[in-house]
C-alpha positions in Angstrom: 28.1 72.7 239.4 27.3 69.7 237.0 30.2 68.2 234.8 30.5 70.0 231.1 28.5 67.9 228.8 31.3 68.2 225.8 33.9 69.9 224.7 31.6 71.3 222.1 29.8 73.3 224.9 33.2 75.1 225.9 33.7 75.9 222.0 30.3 77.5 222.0 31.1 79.0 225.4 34.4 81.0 224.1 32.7 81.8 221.1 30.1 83.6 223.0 32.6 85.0 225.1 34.9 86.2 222.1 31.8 88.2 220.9 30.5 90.1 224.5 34.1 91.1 224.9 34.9 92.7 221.9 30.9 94.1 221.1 30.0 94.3 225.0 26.4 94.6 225.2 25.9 96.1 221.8 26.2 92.1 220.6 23.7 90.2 218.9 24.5 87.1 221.3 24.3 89.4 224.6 21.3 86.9 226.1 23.5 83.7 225.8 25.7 85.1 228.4 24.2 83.6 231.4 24.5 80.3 229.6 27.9 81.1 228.6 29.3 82.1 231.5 28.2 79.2 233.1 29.9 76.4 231.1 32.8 78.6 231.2 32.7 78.0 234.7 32.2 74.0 234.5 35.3 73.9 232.5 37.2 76.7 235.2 38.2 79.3 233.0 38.1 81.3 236.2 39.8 84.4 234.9 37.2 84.1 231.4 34.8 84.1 234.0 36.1 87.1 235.7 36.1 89.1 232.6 33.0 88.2 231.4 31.2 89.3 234.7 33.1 92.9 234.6 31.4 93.1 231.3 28.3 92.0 232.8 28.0 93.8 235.8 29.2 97.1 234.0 25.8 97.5 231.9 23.7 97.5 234.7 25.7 99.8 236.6 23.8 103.3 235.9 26.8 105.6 236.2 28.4 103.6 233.2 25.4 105.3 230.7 26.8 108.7 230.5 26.0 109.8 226.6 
């Protein structure tokens, strides 16, 4: 993985990531998380990371859409 750019890219990152964890997919900013998880993952916020990819992975797992 490349080198972070700026310490303005891991402020974006964690606001992005502030924002899917408490709104999960019903945020506004739900298609930044590729990006954000990304420079999350330049700068090793491992367990961010972690988080972020439960919150990922559990909207496109089917039996999490029970309504």
């Amino acid at each position: 993985m490349s080198n972070p750019k700026s310490i303005e890219d891991l402020n974006w990152a964690l606001q992005i990531y502030s924002e899917l964890v408490k709104y999960g997919e019903r945020s506004s900013l739900w298609t930044q998380s590729e990006s954000c998880l990304k420079i999350l993952e330049s700068f090793e916020e491992y367990e961010k990371c972690e988080e972020l990819y439960r919150i990922l992975t559990k909207k496109k797992d089917p039996r999490n859409n029970s309504k």
